[in-house]
Predicted model as a PDB file, atoms N, CA, C, CB and O in Angstrom, pLDDT in the B-factor column:
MODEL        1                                                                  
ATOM      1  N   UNK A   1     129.665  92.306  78.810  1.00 82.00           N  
ATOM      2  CA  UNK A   1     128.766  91.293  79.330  1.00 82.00           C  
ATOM      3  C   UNK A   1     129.040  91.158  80.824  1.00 82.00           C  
ATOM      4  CB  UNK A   1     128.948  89.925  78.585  1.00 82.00           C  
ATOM      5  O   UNK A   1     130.181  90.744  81.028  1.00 82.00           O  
ATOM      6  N   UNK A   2     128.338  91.382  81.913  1.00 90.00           N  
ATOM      7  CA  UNK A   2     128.548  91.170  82.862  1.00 90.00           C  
ATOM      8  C   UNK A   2     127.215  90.728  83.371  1.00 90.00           C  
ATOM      9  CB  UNK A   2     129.208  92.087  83.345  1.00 90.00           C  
ATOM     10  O   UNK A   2     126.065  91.104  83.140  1.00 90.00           O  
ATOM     11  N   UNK A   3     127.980  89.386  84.494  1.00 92.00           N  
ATOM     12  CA  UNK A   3     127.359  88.456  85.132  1.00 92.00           C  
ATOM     13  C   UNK A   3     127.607  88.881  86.431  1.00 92.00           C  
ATOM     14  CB  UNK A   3     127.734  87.136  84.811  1.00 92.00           C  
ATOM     15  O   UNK A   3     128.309  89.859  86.688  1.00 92.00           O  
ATOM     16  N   UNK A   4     126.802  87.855  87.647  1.00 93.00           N  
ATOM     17  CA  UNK A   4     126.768  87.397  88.682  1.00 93.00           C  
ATOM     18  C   UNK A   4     126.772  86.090  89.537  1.00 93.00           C  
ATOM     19  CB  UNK A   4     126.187  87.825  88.780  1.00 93.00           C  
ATOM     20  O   UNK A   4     125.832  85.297  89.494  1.00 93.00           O  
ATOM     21  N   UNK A   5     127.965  85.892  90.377  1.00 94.00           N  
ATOM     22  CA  UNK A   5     128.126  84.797  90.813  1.00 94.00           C  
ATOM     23  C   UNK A   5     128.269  84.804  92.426  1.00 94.00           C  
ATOM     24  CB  UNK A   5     129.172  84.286  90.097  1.00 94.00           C  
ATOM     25  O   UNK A   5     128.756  85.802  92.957  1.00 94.00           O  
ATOM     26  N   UNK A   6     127.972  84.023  92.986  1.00 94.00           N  
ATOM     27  CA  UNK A   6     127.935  83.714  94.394  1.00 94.00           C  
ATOM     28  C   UNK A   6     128.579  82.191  94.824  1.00 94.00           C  
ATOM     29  CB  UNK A   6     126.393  83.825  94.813  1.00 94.00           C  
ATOM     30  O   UNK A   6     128.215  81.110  94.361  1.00 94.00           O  
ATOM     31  N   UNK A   7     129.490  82.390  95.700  1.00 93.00           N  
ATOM     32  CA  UNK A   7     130.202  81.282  96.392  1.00 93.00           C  
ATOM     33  C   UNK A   7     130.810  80.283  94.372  1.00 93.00           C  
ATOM     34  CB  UNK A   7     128.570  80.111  97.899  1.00 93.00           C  
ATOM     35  O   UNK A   7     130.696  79.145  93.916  1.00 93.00           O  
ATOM     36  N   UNK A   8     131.144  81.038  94.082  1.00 91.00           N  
ATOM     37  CA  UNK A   8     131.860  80.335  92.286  1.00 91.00           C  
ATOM     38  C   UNK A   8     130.692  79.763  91.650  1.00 91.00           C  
ATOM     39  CB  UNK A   8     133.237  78.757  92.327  1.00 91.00           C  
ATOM     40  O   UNK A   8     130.853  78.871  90.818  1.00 91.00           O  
ATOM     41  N   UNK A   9     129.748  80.101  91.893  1.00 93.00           N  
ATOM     42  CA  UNK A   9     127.840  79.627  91.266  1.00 93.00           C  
ATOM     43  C   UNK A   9     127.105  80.455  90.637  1.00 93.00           C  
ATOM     44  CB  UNK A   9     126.678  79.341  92.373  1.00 93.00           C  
ATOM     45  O   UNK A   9     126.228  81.057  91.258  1.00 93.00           O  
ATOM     46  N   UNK A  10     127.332  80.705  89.032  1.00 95.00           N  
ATOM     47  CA  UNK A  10     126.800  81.268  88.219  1.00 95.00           C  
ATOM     48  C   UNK A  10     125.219  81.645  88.735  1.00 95.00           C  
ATOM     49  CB  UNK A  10     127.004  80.475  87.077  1.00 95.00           C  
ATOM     50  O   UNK A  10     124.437  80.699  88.830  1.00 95.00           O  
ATOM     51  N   UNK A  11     124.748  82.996  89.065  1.00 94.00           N  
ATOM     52  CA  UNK A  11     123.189  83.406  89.777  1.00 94.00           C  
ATOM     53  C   UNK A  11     122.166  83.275  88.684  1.00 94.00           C  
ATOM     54  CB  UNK A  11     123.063  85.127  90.410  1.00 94.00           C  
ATOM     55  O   UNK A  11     122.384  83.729  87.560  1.00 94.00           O  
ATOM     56  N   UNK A  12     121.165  82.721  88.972  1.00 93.00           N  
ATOM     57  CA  UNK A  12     120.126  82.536  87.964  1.00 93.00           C  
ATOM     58  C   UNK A  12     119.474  83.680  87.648  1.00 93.00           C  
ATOM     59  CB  UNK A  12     119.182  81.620  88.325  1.00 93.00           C  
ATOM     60  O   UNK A  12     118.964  84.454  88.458  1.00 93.00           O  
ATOM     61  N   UNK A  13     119.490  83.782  86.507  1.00 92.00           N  
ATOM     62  CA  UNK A  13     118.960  85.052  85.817  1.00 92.00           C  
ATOM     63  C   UNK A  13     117.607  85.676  86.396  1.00 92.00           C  
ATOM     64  CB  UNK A  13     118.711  84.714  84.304  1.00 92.00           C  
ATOM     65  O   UNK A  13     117.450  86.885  86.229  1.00 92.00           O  
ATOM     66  N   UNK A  14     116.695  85.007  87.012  1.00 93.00           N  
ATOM     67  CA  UNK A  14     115.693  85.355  87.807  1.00 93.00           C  
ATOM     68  C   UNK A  14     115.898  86.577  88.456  1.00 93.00           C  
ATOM     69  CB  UNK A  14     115.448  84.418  88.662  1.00 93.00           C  
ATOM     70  O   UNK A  14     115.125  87.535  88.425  1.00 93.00           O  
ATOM     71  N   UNK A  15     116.992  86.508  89.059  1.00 94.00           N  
ATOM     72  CA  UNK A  15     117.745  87.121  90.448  1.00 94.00           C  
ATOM     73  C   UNK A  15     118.292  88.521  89.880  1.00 94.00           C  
ATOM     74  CB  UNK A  15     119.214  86.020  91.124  1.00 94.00           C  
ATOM     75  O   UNK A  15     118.109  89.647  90.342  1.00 94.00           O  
ATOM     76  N   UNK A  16     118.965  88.151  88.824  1.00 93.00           N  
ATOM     77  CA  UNK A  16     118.954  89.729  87.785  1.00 93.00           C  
ATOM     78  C   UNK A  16     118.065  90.851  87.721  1.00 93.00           C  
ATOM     79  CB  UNK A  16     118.807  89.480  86.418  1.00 93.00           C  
ATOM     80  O   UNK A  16     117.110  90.690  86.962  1.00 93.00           O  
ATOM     81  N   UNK A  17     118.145  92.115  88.415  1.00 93.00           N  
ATOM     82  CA  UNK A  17     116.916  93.195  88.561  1.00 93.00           C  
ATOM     83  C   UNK A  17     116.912  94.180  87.612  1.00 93.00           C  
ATOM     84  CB  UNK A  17     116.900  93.957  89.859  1.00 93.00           C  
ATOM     85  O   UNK A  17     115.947  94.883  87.312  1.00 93.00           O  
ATOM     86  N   UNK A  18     118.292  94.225  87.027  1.00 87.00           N  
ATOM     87  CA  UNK A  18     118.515  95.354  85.381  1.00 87.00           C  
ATOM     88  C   UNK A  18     119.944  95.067  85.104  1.00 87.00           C  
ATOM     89  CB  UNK A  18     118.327  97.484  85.574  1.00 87.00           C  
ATOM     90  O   UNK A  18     120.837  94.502  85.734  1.00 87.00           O  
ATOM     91  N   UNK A  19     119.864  95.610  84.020  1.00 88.00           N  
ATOM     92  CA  UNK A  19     120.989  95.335  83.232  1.00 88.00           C  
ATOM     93  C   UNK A  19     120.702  96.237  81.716  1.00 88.00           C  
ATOM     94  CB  UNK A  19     121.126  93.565  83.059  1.00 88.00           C  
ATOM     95  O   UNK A  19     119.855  96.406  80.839  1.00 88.00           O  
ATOM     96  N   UNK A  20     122.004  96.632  82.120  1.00 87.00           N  
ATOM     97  CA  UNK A  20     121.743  98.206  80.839  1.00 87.00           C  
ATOM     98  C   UNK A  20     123.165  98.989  80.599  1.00 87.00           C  
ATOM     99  CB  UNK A  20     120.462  99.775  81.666  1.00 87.00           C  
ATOM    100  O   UNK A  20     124.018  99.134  81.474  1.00 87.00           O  
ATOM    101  N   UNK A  21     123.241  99.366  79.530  1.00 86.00           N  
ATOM    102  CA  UNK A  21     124.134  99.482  78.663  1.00 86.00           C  
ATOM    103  C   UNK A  21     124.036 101.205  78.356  1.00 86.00           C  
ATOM    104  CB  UNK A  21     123.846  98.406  77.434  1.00 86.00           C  
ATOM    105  O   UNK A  21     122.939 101.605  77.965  1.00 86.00           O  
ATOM    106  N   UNK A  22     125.053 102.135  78.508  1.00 89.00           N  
ATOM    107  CA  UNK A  22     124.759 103.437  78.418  1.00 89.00           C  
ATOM    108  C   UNK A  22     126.055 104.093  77.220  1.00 89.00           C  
ATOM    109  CB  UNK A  22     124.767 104.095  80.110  1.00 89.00           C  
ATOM    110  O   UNK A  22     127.242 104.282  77.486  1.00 89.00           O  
ATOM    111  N   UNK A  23     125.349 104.341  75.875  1.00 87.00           N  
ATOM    112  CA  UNK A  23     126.987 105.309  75.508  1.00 87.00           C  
ATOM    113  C   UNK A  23     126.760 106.644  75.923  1.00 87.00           C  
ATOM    114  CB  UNK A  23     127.519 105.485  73.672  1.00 87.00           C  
ATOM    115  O   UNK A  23     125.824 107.433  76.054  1.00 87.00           O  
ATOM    116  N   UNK A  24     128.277 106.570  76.115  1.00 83.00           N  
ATOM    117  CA  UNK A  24     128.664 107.828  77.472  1.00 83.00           C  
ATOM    118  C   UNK A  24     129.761 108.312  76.385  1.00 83.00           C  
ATOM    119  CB  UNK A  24     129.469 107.169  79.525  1.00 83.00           C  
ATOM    120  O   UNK A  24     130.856 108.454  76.929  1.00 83.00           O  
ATOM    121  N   UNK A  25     129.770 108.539  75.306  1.00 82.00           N  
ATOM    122  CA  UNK A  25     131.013 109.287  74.752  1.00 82.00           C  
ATOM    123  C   UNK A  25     130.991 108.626  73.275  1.00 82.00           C  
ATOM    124  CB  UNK A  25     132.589 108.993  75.705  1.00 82.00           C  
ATOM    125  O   UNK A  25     130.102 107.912  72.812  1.00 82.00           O  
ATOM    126  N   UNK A  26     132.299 109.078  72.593  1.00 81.00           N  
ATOM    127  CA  UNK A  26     132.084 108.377  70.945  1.00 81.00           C  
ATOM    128  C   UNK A  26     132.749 106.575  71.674  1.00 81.00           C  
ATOM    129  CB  UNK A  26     133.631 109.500  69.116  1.00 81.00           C  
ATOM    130  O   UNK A  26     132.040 105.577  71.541  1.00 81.00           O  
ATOM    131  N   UNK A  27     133.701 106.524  72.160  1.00 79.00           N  
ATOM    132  CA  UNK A  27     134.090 105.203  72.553  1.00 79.00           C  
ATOM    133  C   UNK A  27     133.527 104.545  74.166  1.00 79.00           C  
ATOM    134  CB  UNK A  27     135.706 105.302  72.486  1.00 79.00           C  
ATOM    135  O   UNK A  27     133.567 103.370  74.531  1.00 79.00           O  
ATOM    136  N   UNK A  28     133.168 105.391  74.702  1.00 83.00           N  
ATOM    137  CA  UNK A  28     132.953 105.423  75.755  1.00 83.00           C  
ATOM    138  C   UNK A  28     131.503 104.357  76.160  1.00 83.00           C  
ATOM    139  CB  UNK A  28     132.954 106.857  75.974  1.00 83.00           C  
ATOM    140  O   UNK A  28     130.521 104.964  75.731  1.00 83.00           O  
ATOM    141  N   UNK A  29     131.148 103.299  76.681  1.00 82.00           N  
ATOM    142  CA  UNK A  29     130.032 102.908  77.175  1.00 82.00           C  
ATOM    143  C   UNK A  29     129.699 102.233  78.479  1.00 82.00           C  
ATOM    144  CB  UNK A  29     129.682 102.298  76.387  1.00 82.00           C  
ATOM    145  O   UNK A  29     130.293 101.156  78.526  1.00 82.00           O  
ATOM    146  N   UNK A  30     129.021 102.440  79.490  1.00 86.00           N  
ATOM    147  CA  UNK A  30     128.733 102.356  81.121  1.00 86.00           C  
ATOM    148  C   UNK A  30     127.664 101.284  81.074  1.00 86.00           C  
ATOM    149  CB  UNK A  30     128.127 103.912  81.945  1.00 86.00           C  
ATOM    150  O   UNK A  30     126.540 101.406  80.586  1.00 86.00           O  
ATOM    151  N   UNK A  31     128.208 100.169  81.682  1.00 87.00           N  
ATOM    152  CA  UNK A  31     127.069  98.810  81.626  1.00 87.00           C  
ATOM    153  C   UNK A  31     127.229  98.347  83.150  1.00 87.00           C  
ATOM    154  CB  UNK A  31     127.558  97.282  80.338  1.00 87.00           C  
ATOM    155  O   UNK A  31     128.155  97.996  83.881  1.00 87.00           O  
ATOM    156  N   UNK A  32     125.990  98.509  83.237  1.00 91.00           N  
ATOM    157  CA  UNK A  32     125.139  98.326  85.048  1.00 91.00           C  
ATOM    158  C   UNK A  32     124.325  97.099  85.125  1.00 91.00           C  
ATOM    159  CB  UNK A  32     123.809  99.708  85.513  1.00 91.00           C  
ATOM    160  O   UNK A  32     123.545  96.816  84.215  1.00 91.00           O  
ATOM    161  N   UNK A  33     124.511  96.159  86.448  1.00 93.00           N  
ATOM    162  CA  UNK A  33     123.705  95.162  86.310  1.00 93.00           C  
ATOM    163  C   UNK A  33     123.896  95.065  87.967  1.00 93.00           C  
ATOM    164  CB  UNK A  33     124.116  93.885  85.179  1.00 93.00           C  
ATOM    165  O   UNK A  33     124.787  95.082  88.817  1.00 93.00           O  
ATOM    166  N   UNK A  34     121.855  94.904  87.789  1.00 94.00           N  
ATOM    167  CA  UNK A  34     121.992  94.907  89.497  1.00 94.00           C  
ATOM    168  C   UNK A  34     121.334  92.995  90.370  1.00 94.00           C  
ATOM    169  CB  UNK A  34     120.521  96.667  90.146  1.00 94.00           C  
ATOM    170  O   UNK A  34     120.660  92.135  89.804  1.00 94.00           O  
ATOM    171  N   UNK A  35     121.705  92.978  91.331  1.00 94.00           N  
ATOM    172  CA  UNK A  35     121.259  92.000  91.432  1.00 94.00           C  
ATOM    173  C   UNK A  35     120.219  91.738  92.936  1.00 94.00           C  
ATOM    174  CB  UNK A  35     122.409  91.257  91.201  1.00 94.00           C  
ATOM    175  O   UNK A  35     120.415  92.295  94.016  1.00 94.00           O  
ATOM    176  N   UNK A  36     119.358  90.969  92.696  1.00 95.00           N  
ATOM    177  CA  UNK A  36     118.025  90.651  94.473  1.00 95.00           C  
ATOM    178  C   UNK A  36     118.134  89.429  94.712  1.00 95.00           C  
ATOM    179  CB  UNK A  36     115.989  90.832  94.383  1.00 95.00           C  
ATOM    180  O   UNK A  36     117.658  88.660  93.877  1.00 95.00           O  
ATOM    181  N   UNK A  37     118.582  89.050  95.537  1.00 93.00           N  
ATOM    182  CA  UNK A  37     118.486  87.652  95.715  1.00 93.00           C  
ATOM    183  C   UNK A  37     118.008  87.645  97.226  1.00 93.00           C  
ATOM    184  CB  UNK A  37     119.922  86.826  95.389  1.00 93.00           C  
ATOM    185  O   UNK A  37     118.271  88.718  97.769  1.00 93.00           O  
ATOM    186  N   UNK A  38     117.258  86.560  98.209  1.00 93.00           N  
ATOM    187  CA  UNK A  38     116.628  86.616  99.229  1.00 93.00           C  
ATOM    188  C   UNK A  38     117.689  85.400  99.966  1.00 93.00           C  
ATOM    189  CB  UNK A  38     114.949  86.403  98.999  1.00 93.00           C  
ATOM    190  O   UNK A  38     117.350  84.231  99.780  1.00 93.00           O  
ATOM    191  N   UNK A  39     118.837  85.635 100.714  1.00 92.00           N  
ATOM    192  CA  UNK A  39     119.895  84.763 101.526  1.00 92.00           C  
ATOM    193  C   UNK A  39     119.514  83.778 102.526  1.00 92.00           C  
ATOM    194  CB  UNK A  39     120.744  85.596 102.247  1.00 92.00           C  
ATOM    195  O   UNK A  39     118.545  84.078 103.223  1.00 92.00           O  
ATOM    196  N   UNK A  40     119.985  82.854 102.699  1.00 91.00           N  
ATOM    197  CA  UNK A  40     119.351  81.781 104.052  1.00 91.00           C  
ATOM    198  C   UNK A  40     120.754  81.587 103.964  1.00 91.00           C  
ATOM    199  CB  UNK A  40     118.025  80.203 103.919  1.00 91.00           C  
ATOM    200  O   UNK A  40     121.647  81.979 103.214  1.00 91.00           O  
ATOM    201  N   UNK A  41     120.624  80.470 105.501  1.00 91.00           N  
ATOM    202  CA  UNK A  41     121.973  80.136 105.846  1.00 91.00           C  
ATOM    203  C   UNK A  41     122.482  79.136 104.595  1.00 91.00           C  
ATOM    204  CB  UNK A  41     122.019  79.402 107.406  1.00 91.00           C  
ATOM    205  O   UNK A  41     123.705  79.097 104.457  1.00 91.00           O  
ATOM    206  N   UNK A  42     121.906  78.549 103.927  1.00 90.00           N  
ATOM    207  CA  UNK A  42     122.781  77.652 103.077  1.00 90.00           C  
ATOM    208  C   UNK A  42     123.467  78.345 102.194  1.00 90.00           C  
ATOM    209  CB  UNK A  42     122.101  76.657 102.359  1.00 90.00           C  
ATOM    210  O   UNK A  42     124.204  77.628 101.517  1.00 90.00           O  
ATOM    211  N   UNK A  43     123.504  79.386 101.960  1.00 89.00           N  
ATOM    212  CA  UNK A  43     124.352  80.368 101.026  1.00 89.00           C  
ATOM    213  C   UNK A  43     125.537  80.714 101.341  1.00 89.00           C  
ATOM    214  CB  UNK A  43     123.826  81.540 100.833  1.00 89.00           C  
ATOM    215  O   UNK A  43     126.344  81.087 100.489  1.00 89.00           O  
ATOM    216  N   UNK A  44     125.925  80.608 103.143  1.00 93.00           N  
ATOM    217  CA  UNK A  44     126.920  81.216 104.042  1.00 93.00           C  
ATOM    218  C   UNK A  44     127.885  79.616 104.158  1.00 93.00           C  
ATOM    219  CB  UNK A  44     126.082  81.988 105.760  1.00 93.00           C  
ATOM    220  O   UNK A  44     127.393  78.557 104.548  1.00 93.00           O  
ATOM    221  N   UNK A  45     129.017  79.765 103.810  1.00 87.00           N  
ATOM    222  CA  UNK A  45     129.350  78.244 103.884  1.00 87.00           C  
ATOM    223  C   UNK A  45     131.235  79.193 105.082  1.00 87.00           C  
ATOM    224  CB  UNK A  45     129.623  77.019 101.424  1.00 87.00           C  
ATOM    225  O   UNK A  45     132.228  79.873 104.825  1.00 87.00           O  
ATOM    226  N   UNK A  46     130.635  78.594 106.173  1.00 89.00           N  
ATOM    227  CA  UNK A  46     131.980  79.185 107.774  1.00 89.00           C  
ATOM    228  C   UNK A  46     131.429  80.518 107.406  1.00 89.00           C  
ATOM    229  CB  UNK A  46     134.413  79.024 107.647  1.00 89.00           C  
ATOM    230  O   UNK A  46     131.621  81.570 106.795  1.00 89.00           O  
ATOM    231  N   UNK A  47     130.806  79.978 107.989  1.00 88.00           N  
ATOM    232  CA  UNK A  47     130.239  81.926 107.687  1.00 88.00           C  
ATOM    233  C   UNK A  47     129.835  82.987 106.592  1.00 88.00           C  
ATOM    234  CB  UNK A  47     131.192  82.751 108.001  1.00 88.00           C  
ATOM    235  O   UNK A  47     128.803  83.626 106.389  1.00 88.00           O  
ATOM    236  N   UNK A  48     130.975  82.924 106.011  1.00 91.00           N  
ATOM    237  CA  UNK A  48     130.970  83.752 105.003  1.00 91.00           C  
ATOM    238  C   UNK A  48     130.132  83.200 103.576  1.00 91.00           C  
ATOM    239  CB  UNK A  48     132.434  84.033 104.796  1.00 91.00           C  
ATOM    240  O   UNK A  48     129.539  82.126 103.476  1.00 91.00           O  
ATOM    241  N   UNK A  49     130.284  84.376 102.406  1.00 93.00           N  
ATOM    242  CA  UNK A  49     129.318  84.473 101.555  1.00 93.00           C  
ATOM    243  C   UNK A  49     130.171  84.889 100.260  1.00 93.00           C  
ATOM    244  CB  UNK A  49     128.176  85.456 102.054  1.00 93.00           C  
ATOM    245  O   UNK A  49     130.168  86.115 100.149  1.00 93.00           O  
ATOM    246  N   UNK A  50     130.689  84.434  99.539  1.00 92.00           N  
ATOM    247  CA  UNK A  50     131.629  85.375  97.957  1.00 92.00           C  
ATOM    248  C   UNK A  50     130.174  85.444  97.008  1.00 92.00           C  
ATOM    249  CB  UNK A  50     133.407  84.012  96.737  1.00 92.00           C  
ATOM    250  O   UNK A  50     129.360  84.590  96.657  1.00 92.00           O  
ATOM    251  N   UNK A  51     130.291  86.755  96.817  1.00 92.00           N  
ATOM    252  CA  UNK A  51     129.280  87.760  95.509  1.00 92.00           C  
ATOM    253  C   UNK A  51     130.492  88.284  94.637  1.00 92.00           C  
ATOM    254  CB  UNK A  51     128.162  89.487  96.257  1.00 92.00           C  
ATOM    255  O   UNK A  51     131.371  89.061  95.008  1.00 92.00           O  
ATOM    256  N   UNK A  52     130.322  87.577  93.159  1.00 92.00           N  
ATOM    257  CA  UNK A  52     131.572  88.333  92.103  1.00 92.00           C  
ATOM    258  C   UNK A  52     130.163  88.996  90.986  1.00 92.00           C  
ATOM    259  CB  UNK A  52     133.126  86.723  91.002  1.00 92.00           C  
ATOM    260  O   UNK A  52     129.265  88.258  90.581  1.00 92.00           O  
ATOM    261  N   UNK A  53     130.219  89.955  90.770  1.00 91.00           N  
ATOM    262  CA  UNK A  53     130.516  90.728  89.520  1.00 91.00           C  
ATOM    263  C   UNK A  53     131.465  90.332  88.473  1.00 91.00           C  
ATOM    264  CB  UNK A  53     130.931  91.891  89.871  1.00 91.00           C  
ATOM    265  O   UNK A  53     132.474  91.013  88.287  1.00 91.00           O  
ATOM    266  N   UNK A  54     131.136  88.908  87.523  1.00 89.00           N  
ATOM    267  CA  UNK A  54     132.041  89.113  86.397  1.00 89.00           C  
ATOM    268  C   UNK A  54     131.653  90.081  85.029  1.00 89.00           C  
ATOM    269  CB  UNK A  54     132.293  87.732  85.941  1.00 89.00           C  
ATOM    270  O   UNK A  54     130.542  90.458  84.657  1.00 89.00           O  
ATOM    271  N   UNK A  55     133.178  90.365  84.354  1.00 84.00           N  
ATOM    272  CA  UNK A  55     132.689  91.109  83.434  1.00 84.00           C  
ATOM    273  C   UNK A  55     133.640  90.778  82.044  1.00 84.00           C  
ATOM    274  CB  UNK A  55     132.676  92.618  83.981  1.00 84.00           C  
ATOM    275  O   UNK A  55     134.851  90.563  81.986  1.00 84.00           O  
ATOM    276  N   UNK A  56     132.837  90.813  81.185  1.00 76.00           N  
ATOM    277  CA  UNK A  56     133.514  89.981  79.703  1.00 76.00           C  
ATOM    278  C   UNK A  56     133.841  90.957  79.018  1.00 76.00           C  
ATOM    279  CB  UNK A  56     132.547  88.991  78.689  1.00 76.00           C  
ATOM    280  O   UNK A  56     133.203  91.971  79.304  1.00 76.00           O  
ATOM    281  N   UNK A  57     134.722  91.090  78.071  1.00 71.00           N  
ATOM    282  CA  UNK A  57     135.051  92.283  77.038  1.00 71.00           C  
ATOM    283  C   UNK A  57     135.345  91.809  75.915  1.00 71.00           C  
ATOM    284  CB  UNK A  57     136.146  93.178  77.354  1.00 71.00           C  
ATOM    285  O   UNK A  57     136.456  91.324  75.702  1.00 71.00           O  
ATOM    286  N   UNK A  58     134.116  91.887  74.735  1.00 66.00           N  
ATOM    287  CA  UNK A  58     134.779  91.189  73.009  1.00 66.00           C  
ATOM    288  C   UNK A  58     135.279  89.801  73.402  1.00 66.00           C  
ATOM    289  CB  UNK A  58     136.440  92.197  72.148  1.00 66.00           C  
ATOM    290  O   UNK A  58     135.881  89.147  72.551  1.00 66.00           O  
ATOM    291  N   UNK A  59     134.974  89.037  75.258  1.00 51.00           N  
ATOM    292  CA  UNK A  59     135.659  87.844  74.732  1.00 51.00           C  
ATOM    293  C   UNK A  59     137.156  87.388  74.757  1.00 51.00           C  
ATOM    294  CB  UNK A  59     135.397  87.883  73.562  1.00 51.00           C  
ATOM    295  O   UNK A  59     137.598  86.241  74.681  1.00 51.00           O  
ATOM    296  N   UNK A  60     137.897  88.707  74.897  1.00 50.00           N  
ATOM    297  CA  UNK A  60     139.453  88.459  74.921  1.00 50.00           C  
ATOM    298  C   UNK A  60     140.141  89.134  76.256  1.00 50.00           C  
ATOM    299  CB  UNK A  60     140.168  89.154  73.503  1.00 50.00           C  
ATOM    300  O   UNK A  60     141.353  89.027  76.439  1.00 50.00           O  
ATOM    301  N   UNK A  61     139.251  89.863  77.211  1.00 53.00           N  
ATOM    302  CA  UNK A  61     139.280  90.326  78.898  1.00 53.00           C  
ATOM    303  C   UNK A  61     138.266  89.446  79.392  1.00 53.00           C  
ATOM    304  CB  UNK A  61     138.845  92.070  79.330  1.00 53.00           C  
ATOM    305  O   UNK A  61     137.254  88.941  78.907  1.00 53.00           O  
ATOM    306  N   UNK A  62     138.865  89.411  80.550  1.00 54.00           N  
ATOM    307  CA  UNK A  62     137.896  89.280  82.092  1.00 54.00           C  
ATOM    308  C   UNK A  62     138.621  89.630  83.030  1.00 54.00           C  
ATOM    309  CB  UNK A  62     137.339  87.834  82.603  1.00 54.00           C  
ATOM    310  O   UNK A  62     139.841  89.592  83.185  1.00 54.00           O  
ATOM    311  N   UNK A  63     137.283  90.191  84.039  1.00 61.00           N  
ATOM    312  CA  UNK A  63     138.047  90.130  85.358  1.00 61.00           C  
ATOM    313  C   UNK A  63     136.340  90.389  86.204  1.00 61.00           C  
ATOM    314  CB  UNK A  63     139.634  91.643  85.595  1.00 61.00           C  
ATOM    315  O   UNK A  63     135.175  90.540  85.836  1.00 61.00           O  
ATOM    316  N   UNK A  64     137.090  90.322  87.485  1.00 64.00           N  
ATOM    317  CA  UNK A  64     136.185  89.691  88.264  1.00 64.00           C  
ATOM    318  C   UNK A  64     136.304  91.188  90.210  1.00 64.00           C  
ATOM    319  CB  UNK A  64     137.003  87.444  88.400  1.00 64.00           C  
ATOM    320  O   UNK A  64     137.272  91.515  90.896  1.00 64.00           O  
ATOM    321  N   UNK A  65     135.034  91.518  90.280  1.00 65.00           N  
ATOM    322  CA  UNK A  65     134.968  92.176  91.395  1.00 65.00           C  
ATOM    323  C   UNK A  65     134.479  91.316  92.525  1.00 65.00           C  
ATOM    324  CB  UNK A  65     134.203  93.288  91.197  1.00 65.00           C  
ATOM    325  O   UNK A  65     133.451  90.758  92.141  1.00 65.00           O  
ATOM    326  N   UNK A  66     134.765  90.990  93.695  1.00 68.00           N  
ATOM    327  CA  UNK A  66     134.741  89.853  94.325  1.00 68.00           C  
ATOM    328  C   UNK A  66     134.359  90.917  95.956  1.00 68.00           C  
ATOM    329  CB  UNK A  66     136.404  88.748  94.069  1.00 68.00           C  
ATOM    330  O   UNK A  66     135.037  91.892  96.281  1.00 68.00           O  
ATOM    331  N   UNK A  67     133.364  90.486  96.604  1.00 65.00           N  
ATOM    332  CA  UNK A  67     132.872  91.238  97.863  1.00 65.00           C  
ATOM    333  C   UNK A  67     132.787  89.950  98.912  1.00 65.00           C  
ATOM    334  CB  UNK A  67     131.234  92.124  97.605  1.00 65.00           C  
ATOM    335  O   UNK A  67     132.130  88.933  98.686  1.00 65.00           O  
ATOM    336  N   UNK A  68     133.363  90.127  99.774  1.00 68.00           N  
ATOM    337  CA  UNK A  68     133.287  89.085 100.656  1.00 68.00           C  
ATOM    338  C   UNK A  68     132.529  89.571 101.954  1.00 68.00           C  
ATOM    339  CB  UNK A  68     134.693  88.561 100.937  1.00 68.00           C  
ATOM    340  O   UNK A  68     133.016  90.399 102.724  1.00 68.00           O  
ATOM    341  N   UNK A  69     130.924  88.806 102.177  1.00 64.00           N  
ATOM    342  CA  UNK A  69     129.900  89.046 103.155  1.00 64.00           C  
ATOM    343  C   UNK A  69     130.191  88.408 104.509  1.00 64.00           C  
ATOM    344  CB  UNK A  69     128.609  88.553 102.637  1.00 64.00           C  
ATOM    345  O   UNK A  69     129.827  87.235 104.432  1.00 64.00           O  
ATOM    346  N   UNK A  70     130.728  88.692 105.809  1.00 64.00           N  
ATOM    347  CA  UNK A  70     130.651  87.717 106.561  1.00 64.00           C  
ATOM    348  C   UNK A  70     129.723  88.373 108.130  1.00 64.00           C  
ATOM    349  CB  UNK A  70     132.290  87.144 106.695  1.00 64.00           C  
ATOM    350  O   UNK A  70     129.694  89.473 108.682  1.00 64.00           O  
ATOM    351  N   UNK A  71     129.160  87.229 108.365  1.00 53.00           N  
ATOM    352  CA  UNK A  71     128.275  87.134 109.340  1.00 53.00           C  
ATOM    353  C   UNK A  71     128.749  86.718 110.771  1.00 53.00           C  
ATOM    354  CB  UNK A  71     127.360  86.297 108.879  1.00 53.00           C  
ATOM    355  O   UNK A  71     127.933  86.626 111.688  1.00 53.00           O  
TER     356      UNK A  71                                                      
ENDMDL                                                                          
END                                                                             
């Protein structure tokens, strides 16, 4: 299951452009989720901007890819 969050703010599914699930092997499966969102300054808080990629596993993992935008 993987989500999208900005500045620790769960992204509204709107903003979600795909999301897809690939088996790549007998155990093996590749899950892609892209995201569009249109930025203004209220998104930039001192500048900067946090975009995470979270990602869930069965529920008993997480972890989190974290890109920091600064202007």
């Amino acid at each position: 299951q993987l989500s999208w969050e900005m500045n620790k703010v769960p992204v509204e599914e709107d903003n979600v452009i795909f999301r897809e699930t690939v088996h790549n092997g007998k155990k093996l499966y590749v899950t892609r989720i892209g995201l569009r969102i249109r930025l203004t300054r209220d998104h930039f808080h001192w500048g900067k901007l946090k975009v995470a990629c979270v990602a869930q596993i069965k529920a008993v993992f997480w972890s989190k890819g974290v890109e920091n935008i600064f202007v």
